[in-house]
C-alpha positions in Angstrom: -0.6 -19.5 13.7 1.2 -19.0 10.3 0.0 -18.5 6.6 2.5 -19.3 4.0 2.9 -17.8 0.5 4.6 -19.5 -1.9 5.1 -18.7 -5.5 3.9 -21.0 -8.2 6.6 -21.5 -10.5 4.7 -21.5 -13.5 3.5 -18.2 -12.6 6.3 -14.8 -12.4 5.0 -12.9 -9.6 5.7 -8.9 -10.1 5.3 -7.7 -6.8 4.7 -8.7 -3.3 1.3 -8.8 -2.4 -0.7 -5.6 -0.8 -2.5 -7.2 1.5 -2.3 -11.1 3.3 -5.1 -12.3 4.9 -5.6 -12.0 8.5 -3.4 -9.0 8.4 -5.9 -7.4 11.5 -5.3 -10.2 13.2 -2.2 -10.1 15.5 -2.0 -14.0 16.4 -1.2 -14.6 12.5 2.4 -14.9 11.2 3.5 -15.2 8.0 6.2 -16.9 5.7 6.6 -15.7 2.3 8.6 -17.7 -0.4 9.3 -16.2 -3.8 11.9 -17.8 -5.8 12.1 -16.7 -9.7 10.1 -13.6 -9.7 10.4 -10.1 -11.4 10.6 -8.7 -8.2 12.7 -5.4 -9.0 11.5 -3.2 -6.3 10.3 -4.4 -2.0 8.5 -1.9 -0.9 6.9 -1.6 2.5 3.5 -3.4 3.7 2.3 -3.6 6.6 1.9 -7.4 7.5 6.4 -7.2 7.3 6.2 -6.7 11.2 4.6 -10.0 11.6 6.8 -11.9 9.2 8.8 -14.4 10.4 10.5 -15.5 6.4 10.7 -13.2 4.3 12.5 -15.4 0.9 12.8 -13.5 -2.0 15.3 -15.4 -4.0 16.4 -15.1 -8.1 13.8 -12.6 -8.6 15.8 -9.4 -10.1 15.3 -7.3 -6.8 17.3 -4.6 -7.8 15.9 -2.0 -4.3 14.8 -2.9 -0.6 13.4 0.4 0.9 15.3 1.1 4.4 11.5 0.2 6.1 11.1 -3.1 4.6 14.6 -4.1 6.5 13.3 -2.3 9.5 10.0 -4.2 10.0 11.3 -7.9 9.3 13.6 -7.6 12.0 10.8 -7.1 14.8 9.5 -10.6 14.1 11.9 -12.3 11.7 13.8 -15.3 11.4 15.0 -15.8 8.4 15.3 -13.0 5.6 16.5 -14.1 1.9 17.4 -11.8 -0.2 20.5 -14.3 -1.9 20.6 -14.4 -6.0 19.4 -11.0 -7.0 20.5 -7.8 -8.3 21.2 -6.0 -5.0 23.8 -3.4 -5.5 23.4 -2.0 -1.9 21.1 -1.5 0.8 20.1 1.4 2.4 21.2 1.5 6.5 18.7 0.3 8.9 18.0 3.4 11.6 18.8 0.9 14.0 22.3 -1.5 15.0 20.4 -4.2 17.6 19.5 -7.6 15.7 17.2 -10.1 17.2 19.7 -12.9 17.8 17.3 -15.3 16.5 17.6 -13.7 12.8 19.5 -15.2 10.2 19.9 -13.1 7.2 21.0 -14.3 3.0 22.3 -12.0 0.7 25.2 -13.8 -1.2 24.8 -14.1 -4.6 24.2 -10.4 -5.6 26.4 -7.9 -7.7 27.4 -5.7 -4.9 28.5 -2.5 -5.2 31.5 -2.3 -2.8 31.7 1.7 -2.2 31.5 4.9 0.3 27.5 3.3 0.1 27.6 0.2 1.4 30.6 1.0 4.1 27.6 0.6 7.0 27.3 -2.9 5.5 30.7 -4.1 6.4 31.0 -2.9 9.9 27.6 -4.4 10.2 28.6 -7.8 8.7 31.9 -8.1 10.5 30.8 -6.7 13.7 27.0 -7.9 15.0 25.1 -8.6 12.6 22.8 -11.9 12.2 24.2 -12.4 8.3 25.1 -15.8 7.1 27.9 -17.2 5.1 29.6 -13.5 5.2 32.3 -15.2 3.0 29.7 -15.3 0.4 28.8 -11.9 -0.3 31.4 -10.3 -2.6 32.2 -7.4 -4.0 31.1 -7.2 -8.1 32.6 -2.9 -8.6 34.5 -1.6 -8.2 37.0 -3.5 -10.5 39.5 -3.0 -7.8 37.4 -5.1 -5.5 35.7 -7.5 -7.2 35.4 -11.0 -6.1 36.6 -9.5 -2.6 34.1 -11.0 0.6 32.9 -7.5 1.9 33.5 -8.1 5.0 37.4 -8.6 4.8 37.9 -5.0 3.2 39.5 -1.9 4.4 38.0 1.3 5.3 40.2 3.0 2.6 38.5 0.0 -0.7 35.2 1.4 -0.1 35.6 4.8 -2.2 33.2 6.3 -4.1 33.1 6.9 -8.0 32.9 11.0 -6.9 35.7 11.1 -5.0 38.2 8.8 -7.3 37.9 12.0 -10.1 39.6 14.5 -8.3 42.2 12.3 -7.0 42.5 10.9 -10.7 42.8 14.9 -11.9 45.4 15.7 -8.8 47.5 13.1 -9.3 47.7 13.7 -13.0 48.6 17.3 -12.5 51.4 16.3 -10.1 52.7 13.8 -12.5 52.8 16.9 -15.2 54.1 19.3 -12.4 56.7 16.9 -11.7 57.8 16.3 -15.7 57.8 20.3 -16.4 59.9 20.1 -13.4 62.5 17.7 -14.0 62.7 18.8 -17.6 63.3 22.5 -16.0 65.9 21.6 -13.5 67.5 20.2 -16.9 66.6 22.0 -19.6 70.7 22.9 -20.0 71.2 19.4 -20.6 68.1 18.6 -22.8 68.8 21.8 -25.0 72.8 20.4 -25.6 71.7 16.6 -26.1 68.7 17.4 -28.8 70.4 20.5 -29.9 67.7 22.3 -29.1 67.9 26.1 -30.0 65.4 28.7 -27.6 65.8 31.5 -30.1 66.5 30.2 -33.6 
């Protein structure tokens, strides 16, 4: 048996519901379809376990907590996160898909750094995502418009760690001019008449 929830489209929905009926019943499964909703947080409830779609589409989701992902995958078959502000998702504890699953997140400004590295070994390796091409890379700038999935190991670096190789490698360019202005400062002193003691 299945209850569906649909959004009304005259109607922005905020949040998912709290509560679904028949939630204490086990036999019940449910669909939930929200498309243009203000949706900025998915937080955890406990009929996700017995959800077979889970559609949350153009609805601003900016954060799925690690849970949510968790508990759609026990009974899931379709989860639709596609056309929202996902940045990155937080790593599942787990690596075993149901095979069954089919999983949408294209469309969303992703965030293609030391975060979301799980999500491209996941994508090219195992896991139950569709049109993988899809889901591209919006930041860094060096990545953008990249499919995550065709990336290196070395693309996905994080803000923190691009400072001090920014700093080093300015340093060693400095190092290297004081050096090369050393090795010939006889030459620079005759050529721009440059006087040390005058």
């Amino acid at each position: 048996d299945t209850i569906r929830i649909k959004s009304n489209y005259s109607f922005v929905i905020g949040t998912i519901p709290d509560l679904l009926p028949h939630e204490e019943e086990p036999k019940w499964h449910y669909e939930i379809s929200i498309n243009r909703g203000n949706i900025v947080i998915i937080s955890f409830r406990a009929y996700m376990n017995r959800t077979r779609v889970f559609n949350i589409t153009h609805s601003h989701v900016l954060w799925v907590d690690q849970k949510v992902l968790e508990s759609l995958q026990v009974a899931g078959e379709v989860i639709d996160l596609s056309y929202n502000d996902l940045q990155w998702l937080p790593q599942p504890s787990y690596s075993t898909w149901l095979p069954q699953l089919q999983i949408y997140l294209n469309s969303n400004p992703w965030q293609c750094s030391c975060r979301n590295i799980w999500m491209q070994h996941w994508i090219q390796d195992h896991s139950p995502v569709v049109e993988r091409k899809q889901i591209l890379c919006h930041s860094p700038v060096y990545n953008i418009g990249e499919p995550i999935a065709n990336l290196n190991h070395a693309s996905f670096m994080c803000p923190d760690t691009l400072v001090p190789i920014i700093c080093a490698s300015f340093a060693l360019f400095v190092l290297l001019i004081v050096a090369i202005i050393w090795k010939r400062r006889i030459w620079f002193y005759a050529k721009f008449e440059l006087h040390r003691f005058d």
